[in-house]
Z-matrix of the N, CA and C atoms (Angstrom, degrees):
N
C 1 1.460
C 2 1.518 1 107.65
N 3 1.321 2 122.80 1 135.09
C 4 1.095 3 136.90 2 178.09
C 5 1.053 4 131.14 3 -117.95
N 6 1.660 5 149.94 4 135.13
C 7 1.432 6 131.89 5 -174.64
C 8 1.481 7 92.14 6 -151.30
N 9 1.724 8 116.37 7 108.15
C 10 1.751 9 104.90 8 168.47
C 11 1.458 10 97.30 9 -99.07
N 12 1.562 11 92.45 10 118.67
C 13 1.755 12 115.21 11 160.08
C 14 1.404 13 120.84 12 -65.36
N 15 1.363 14 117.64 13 -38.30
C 16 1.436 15 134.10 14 -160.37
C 17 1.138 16 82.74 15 -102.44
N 18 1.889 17 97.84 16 165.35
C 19 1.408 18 120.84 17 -179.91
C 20 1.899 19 97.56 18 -82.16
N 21 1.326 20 107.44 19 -175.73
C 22 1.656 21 102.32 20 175.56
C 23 1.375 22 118.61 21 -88.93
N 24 1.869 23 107.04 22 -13.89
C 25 0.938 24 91.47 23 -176.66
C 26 2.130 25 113.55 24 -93.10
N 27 1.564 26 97.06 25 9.30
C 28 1.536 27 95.54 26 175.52
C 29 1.710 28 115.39 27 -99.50
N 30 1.915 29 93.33 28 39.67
C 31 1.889 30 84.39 29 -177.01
C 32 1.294 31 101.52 30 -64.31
N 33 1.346 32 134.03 31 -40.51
C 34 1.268 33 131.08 32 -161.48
C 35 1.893 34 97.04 33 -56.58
N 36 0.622 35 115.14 34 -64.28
C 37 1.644 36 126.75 35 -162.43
C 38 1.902 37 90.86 36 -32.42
N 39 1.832 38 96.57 37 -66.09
C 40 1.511 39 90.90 38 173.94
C 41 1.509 40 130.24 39 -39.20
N 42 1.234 41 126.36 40 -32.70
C 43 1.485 42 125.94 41 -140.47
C 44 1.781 43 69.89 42 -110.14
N 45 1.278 44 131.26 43 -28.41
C 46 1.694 45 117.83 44 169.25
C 47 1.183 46 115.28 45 -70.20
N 48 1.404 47 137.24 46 -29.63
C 49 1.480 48 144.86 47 163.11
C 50 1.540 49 101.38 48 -48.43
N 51 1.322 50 112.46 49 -61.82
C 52 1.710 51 110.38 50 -164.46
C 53 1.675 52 112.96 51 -79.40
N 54 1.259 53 104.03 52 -20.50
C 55 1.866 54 115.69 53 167.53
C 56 2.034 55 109.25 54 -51.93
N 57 1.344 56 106.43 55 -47.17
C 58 1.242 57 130.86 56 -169.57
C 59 1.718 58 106.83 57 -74.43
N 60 1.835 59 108.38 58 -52.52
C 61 1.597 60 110.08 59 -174.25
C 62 1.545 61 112.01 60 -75.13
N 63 1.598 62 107.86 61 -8.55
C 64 1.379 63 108.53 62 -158.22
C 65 1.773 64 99.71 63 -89.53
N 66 1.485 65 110.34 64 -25.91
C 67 1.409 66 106.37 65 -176.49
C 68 1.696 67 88.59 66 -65.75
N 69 1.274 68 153.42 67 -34.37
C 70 1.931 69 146.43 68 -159.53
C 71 1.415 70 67.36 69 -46.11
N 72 1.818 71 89.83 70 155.91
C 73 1.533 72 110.98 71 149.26
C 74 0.838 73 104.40 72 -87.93
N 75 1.716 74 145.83 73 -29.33
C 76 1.279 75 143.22 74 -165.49
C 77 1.565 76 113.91 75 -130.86
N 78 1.226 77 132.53 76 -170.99
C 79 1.161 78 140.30 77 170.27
C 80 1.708 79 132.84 78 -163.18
N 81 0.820 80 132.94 79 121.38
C 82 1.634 81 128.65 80 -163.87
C 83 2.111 82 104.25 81 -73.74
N 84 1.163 83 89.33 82 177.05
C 85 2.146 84 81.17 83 -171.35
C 86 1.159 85 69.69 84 -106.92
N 87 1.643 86 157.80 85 40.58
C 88 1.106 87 116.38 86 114.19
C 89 1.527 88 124.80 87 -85.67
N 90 1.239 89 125.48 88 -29.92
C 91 1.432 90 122.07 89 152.75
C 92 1.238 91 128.98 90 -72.27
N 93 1.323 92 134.92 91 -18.36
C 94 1.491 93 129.48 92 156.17
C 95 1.340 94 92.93 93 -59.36
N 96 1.324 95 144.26 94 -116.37
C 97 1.475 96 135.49 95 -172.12
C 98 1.351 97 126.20 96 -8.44
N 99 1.481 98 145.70 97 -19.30
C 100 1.485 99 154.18 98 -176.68
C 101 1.336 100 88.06 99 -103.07
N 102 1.364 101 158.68 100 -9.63
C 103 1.806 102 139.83 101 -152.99
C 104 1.960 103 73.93 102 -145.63
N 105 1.525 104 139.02 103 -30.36
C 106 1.291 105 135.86 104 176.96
C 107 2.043 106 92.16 105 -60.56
N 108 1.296 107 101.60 106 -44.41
C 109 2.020 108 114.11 107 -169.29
C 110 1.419 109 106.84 108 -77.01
N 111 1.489 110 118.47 109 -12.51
C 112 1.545 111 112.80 110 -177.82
C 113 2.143 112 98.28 111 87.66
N 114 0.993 113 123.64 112 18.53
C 115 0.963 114 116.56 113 -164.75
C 116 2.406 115 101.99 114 -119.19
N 117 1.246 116 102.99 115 150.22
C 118 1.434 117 107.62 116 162.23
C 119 1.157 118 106.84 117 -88.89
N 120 2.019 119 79.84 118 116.22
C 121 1.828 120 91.07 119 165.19
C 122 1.453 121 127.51 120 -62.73
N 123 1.771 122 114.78 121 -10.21
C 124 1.366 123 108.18 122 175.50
C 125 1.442 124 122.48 123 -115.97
N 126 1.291 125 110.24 124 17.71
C 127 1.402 126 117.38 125 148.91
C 128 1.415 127 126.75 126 -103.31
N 129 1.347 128 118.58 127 128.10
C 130 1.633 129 125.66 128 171.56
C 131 2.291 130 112.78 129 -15.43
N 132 1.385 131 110.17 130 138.16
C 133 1.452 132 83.98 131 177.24
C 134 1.924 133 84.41 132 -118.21
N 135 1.933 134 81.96 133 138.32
C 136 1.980 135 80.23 134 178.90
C 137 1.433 136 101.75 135 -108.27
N 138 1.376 137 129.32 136 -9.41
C 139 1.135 138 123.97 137 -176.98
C 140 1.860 139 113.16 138 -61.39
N 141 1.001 140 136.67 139 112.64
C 142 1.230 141 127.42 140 176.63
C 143 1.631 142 144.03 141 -58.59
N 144 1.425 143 91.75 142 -32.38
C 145 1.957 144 110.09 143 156.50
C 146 1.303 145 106.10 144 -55.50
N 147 1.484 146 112.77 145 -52.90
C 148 1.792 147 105.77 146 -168.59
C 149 1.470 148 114.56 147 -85.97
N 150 1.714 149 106.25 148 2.76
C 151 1.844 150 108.76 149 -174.20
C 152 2.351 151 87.01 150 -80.04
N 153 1.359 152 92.82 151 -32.35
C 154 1.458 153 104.28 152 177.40
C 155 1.397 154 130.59 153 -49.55
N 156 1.688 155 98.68 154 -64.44
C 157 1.452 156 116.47 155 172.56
C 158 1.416 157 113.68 156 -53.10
N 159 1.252 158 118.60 157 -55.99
C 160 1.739 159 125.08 158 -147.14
C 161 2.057 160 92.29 159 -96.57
N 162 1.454 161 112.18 160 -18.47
C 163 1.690 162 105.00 161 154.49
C 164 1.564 163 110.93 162 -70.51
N 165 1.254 164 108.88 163 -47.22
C 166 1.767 165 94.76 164 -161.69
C 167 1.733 166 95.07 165 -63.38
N 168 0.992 167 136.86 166 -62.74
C 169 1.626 168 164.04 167 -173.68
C 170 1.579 169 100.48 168 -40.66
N 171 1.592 170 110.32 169 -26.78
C 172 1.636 171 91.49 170 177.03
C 173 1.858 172 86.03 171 -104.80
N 174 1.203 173 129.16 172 -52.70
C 175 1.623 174 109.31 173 170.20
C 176 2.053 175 110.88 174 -2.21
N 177 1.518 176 93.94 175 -80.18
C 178 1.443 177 114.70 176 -158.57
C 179 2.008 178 99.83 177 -70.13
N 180 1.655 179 120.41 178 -6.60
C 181 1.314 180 98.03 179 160.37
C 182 2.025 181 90.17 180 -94.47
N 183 1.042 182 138.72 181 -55.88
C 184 1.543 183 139.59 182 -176.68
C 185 1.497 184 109.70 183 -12.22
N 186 1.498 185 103.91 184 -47.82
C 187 1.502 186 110.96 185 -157.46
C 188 1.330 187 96.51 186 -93.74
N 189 1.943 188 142.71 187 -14.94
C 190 0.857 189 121.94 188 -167.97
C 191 1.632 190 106.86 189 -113.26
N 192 1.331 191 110.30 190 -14.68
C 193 1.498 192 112.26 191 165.94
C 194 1.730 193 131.22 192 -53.82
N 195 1.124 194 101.16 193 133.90
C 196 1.556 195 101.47 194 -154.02
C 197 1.240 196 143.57 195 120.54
N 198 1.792 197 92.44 196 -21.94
C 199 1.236 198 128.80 197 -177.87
C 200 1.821 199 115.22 198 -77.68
N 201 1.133 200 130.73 199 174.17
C 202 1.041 201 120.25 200 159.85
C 203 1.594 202 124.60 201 -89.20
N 204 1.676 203 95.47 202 5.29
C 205 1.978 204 91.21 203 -179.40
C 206 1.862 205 86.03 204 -117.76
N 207 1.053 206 119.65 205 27.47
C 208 1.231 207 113.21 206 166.49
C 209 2.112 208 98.98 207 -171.39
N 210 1.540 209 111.92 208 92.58
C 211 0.905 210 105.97 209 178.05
C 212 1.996 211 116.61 210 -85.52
N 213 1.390 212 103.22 211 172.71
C 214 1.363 213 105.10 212 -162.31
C 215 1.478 214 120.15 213 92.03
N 216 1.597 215 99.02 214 -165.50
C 217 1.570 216 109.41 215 -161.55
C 218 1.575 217 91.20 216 -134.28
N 219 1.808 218 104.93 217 148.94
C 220 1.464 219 125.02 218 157.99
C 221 1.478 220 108.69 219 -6.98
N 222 1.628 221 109.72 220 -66.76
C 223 1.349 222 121.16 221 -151.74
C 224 2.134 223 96.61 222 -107.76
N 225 0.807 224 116.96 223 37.22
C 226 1.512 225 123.73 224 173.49
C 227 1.328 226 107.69 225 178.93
N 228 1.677 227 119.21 226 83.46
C 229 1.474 228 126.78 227 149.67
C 230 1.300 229 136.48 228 -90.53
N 231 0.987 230 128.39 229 130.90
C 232 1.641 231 138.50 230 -165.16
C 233 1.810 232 95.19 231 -75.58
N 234 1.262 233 136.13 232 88.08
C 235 1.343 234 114.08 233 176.95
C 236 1.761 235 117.10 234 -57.85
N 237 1.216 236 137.45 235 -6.36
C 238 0.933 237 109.37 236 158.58
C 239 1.781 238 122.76 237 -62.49
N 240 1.422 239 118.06 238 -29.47
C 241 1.371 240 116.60 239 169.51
C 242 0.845 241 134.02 240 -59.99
N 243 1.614 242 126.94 241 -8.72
C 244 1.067 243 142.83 242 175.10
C 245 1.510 244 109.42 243 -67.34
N 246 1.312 245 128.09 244 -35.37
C 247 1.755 246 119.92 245 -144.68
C 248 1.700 247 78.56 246 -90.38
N 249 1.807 248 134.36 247 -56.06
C 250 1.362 249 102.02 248 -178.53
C 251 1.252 250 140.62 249 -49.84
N 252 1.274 251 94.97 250 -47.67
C 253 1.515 252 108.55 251 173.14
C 254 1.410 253 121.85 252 -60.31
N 255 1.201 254 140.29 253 20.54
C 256 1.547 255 154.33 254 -162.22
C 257 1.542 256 75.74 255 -147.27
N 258 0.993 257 128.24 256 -114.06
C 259 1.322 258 127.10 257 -171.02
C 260 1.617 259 121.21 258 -14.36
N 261 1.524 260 124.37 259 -45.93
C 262 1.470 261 119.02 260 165.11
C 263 1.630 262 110.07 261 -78.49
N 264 1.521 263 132.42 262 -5.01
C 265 1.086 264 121.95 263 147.81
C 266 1.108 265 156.17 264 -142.80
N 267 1.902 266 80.68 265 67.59
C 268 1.398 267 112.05 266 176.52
C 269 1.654 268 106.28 267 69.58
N 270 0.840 269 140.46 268 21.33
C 271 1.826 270 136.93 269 -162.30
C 272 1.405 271 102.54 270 -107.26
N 273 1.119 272 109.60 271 113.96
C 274 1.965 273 123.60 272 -159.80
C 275 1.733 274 79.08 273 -71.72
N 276 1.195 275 115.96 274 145.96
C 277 1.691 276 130.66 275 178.70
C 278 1.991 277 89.98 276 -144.66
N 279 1.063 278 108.84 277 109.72
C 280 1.694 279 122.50 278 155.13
C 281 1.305 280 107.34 279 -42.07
N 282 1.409 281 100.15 280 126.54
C 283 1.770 282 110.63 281 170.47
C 284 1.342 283 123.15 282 -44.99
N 285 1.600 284 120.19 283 -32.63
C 286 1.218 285 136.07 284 -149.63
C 287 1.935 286 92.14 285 -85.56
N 288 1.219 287 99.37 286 -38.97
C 289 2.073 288 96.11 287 -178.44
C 290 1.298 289 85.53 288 -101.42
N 291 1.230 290 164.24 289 20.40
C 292 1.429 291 157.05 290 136.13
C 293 1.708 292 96.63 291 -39.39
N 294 1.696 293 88.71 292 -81.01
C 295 1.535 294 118.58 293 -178.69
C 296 1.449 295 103.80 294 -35.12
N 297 1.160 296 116.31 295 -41.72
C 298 1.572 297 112.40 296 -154.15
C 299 1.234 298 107.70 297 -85.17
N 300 1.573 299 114.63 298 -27.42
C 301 1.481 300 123.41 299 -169.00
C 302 1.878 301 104.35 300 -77.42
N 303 1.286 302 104.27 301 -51.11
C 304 1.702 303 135.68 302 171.19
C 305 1.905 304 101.31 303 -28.65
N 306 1.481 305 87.91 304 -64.58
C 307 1.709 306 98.11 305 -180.00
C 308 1.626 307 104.78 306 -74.45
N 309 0.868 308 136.92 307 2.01
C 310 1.340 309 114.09 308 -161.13
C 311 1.210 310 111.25 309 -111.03
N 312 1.528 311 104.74 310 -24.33
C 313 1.788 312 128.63 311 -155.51
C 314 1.386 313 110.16 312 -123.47
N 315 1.473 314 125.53 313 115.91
C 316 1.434 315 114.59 314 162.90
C 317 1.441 316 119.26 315 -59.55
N 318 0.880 317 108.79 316 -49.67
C 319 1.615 318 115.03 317 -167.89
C 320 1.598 319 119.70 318 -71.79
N 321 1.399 320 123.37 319 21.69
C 322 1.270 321 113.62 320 -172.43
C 323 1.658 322 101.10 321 -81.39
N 324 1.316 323 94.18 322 165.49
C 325 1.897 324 113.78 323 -160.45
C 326 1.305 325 101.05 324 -122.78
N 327 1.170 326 112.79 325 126.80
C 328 2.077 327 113.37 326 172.58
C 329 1.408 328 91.46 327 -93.11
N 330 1.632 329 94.98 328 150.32
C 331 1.257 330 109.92 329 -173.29
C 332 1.821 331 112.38 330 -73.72
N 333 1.515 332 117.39 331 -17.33
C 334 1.704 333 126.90 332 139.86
C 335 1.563 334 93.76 333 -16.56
N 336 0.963 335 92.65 334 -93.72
C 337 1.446 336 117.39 335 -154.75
C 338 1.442 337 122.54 336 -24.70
N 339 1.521 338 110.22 337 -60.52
C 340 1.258 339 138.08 338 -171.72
C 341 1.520 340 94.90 339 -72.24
N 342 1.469 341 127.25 340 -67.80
C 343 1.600 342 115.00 341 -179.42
C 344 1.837 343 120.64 342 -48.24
N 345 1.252 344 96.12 343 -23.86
C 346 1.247 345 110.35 344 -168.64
C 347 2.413 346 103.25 345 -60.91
N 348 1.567 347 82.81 346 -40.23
C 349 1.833 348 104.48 347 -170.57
C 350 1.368 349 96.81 348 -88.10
N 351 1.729 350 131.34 349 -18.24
C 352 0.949 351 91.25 350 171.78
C 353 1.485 352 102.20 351 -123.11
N 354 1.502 353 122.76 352 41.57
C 355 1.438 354 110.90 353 175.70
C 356 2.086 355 76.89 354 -107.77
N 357 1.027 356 133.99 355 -1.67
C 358 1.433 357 112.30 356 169.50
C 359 1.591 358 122.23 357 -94.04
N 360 1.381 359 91.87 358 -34.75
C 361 1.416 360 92.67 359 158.55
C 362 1.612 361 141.65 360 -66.79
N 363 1.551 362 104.85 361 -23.90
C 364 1.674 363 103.51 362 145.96
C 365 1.608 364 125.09 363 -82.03
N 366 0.976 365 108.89 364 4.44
C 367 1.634 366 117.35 365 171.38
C 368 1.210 367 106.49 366 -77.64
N 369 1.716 368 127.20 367 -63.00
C 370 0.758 369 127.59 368 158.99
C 371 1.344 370 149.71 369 -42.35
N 372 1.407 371 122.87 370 -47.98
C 373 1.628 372 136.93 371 149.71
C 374 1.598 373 105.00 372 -53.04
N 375 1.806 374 127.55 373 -14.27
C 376 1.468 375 113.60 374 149.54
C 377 1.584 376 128.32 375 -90.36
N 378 1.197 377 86.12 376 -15.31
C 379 1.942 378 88.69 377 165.68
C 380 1.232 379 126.17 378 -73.14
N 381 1.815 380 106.53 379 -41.02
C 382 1.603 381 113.72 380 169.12
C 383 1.309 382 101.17 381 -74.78
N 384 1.220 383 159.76 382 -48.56
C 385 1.706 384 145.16 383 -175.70
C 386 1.730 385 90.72 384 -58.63
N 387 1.182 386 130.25 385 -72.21
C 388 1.642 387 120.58 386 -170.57
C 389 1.728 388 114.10 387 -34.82
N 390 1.240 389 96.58 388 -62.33
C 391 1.857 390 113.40 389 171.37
C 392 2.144 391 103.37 390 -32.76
N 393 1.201 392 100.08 391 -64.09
C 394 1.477 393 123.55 392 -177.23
C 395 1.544 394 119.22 393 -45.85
N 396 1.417 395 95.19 394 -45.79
C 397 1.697 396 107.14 395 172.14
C 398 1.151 397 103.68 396 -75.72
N 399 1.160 398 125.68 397 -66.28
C 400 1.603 399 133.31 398 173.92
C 401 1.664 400 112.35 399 -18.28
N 402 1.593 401 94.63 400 -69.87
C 403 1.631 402 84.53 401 -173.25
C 404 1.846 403 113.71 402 -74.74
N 405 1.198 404 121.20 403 -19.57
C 406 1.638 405 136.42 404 151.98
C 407 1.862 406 98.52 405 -18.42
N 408 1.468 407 103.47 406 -88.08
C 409 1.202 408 131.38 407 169.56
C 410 1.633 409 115.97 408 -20.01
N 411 1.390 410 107.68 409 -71.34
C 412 1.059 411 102.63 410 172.76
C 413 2.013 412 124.07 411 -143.62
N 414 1.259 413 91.26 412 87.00
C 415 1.239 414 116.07 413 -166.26
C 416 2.083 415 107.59 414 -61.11
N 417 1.316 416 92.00 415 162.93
C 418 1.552 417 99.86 416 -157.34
C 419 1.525 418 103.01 417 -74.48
N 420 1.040 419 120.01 418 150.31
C 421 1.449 420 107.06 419 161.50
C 422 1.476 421 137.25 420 -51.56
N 423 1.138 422 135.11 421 131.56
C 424 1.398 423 132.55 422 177.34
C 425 1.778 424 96.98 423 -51.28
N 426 1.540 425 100.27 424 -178.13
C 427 1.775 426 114.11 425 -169.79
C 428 1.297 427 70.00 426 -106.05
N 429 1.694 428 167.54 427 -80.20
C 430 1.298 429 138.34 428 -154.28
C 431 1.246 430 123.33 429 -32.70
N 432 1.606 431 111.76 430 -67.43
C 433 1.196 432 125.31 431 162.87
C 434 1.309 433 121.15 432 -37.51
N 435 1.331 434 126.80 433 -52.91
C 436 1.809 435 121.61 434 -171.78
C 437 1.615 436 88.83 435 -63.83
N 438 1.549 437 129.60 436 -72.62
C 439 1.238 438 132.86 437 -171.10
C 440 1.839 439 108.54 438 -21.39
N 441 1.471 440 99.93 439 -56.05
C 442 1.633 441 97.00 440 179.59
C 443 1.127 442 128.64 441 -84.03
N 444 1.488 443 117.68 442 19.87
C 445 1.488 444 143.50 443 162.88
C 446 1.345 445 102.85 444 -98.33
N 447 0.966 446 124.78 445 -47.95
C 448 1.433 447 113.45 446 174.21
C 449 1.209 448 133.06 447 -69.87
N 450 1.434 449 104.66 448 -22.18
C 451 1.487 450 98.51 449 166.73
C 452 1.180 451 125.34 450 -102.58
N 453 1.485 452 125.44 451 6.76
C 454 1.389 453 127.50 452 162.54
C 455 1.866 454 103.18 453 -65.33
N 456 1.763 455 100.01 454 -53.42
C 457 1.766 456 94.22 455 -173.07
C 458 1.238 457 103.51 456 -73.75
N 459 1.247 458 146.96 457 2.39
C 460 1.697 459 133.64 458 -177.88
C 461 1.914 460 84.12 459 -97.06
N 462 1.127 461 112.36 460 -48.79
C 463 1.643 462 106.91 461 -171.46
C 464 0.935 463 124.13 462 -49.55
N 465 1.833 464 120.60 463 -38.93
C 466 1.430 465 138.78 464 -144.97
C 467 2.013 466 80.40 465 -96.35
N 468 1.500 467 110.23 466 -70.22
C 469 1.085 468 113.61 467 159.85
C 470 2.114 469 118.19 468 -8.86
N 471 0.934 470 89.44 469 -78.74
C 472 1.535 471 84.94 470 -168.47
C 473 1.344 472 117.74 471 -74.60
N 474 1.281 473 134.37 472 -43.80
C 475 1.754 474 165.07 473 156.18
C 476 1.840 475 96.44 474 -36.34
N 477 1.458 476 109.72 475 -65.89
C 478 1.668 477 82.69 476 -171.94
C 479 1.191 478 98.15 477 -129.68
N 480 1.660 479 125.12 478 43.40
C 481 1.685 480 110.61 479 154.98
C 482 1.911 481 98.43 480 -146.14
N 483 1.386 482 115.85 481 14.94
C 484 1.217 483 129.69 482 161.78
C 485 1.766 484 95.08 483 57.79
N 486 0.902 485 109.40 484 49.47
C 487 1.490 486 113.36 485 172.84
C 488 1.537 487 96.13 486 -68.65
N 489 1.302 488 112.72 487 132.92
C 490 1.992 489 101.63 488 157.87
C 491 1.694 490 89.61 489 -137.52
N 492 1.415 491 104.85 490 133.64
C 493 0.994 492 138.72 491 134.55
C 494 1.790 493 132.64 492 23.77
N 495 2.341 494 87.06 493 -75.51
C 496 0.962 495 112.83 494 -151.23
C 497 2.002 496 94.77 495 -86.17
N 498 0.928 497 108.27 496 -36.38
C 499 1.864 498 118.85 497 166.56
C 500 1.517 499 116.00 498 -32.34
N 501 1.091 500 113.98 499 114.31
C 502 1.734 501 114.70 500 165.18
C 503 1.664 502 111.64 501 -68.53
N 504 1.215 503 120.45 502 0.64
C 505 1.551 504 123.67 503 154.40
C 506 1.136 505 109.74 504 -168.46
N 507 1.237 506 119.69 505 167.75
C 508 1.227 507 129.70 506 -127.62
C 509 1.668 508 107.11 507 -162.90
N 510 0.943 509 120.41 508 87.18
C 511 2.003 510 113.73 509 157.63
C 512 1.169 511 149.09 510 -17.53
N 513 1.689 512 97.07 511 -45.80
C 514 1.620 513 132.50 512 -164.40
C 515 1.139 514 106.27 513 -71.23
N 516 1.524 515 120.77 514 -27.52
C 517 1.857 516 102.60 515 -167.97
C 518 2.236 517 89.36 516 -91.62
N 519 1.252 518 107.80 517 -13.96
C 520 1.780 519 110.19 518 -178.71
C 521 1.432 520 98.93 519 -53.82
N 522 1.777 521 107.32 520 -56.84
C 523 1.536 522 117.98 521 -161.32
C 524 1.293 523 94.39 522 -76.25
N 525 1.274 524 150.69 523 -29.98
C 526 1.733 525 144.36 524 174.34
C 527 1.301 526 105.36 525 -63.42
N 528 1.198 527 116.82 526 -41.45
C 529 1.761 528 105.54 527 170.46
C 530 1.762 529 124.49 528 -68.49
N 531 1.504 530 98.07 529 -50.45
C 532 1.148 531 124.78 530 -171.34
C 533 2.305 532 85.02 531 -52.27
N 534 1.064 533 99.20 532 -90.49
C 535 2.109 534 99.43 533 174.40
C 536 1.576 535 109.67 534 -22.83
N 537 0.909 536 128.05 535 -26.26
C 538 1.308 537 125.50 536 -169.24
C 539 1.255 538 115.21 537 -90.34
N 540 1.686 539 110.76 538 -34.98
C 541 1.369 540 129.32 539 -179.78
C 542 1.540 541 107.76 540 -70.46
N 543 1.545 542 108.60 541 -50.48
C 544 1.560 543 111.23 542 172.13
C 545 1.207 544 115.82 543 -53.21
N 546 1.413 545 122.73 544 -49.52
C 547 1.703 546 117.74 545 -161.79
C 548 1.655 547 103.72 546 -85.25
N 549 1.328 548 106.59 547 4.44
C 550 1.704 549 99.00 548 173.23
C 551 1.372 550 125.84 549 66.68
N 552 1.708 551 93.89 550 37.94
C 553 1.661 552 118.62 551 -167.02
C 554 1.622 553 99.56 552 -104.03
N 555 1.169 554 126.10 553 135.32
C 556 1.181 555 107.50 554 -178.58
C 557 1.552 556 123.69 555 -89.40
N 558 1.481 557 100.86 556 144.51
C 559 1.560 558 101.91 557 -144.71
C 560 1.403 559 107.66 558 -98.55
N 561 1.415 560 118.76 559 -167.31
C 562 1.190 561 140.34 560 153.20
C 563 1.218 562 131.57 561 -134.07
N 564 1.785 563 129.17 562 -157.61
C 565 1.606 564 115.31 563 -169.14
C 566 1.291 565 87.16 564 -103.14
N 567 1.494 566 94.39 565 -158.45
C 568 1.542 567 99.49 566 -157.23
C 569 2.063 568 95.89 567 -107.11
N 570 1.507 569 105.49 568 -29.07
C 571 1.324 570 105.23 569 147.54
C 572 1.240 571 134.97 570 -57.29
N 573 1.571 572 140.12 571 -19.84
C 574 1.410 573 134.22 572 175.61
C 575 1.362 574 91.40 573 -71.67
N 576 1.716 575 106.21 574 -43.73
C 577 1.898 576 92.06 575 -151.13
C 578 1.973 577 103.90 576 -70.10
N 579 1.236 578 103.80 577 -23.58
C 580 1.711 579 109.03 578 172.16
C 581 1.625 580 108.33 579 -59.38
N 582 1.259 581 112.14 580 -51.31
C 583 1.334 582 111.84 581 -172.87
C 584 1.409 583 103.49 582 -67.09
N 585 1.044 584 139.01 583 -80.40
C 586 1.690 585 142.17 584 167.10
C 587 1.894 586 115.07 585 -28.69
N 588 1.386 587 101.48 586 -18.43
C 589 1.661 588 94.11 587 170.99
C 590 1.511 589 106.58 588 -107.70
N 591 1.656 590 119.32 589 16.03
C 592 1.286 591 141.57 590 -164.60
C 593 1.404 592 103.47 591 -118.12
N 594 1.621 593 123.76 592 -51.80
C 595 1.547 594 122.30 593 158.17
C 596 1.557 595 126.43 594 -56.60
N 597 1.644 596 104.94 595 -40.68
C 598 1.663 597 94.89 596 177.72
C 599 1.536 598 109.87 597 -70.95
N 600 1.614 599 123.63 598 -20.67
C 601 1.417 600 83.42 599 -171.54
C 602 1.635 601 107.42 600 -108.40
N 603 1.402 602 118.72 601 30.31
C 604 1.473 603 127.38 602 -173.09
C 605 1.571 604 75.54 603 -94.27
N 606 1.672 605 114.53 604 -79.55
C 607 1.506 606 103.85 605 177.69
C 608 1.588 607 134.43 606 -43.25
N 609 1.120 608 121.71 607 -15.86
C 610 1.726 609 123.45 608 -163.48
C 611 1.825 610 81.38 609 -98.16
N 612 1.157 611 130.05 610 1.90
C 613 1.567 612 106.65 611 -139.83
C 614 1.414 613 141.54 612 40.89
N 615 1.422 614 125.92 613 34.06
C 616 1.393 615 123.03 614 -151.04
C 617 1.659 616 92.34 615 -110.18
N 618 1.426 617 119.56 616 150.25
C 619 1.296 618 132.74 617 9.47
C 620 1.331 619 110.05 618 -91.66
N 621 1.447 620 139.22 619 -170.28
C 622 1.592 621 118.10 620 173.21
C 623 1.604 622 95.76 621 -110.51
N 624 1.445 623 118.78 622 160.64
C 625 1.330 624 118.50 623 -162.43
C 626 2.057 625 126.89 624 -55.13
N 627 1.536 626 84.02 625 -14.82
C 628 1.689 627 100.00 626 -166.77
C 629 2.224 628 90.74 627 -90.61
N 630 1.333 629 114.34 628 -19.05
C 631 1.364 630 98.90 629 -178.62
C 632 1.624 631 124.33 630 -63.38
N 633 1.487 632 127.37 631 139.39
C 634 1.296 633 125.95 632 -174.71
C 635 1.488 634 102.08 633 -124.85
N 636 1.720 635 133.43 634 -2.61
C 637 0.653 636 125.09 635 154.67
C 638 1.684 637 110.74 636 101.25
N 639 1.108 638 97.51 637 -91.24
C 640 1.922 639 136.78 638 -174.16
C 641 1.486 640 112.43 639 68.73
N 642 1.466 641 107.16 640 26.91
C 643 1.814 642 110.98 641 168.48
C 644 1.319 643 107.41 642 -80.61
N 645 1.439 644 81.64 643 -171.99
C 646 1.943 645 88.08 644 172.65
C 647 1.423 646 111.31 645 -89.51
């Protein structure tokens, strides 16, 4: 959106208005909107089109400050925040306070930039909701529950494949694979089932020091 107030031959005058607003550290959306119109925010405006333009234009920065695509308040704007936020909504900004804002301000932000931080940051707040359902879905076992998992496979383990313990090798985890393979159970190696008959009894505390076992 565009509105020339001034004649053409008073660009200079403008680009001296925005030389002057650009040293503020800050700016109110009623003067961001009057220097957005080509107009001085500290002179009266009598023209009535631009009393129009540069009201509706500070409304729509008023209502969006606060926001995260326009941080700050009504009455404390960062003019570098201004050039994305004009640019993501659509708000024609003159090259001449582009330039002026560009030079004036380290910190100005391309609107690249900013979509860029926050199209990852909703990526992310969808990875943690996916993650969230997921474990929802299918939540971990309680420590009762694991405990009575472990002692079914340390039991079954020792009770009907004579696993002991006390043996520097052992048969029982061969024949646990080997049964598993027959009944068309789907299996594993013969190291998981060692390691997993290696966690229940670190956790169960098992064996107790007086056990000898007499498996294989």
């Amino acid at each position: 959106m565009s509105q020339e107030w001034y004649e053409e031959e008073e660009d200079d005058l403008v680009e001296g208005i925005y030389r002057v607003w650009c040293k503020m550290p800050f700016w109110t959306a009623f003067e961001s909107s009057a220097l957005i119109h080509q107009c001085d925010p500290s002179e009266p405006i009598d023209i009535p089109s631009a009393q129009k333009f540069v009201h509706r234009t500070r409304t729509l920065i008023e209502r969006h400050c606060g926001t995260e695509l326009l941080p700050g308040s009504p009455d404390r704007i960062s003019p570098p925040d201004l050039l994305p936020w004009a640019e993501h909504m659509g708000v024609w900004i003159n090259p001449a306070l582009k330039e002026c804002i560009r030079g004036s301000y380290s910190n100005v932000q391309t609107l690249p930039e900013a979509a860029l931080t926050r199209e990852a940051l909703l990526a992310r707040i969808a990875e943690l909701e996916a993650q969230k359902q997921r474990l929802e879905a299918d939540p971990a076992p309680n420590a009762r529950e694991r405990q009575s998992l472990l002692k079914l496979v340390l039991g079954m383990a020792v009770a009907g494949y004579t696993f002991n313990p006390r043996n520097s090798r052992n048969t029982a985890t061969r024949d646990i694979v080997t049964d598993l393979e027959r009944h068309q159970i789907p299996t594993v190696t013969q190291e998981t089932v060692l390691s997993r008959l290696r966690t229940a009894m670190q956790e169960l505390d098992w064996p107790p020091p007086d056990y000898d076992g007499g498996g294989q």
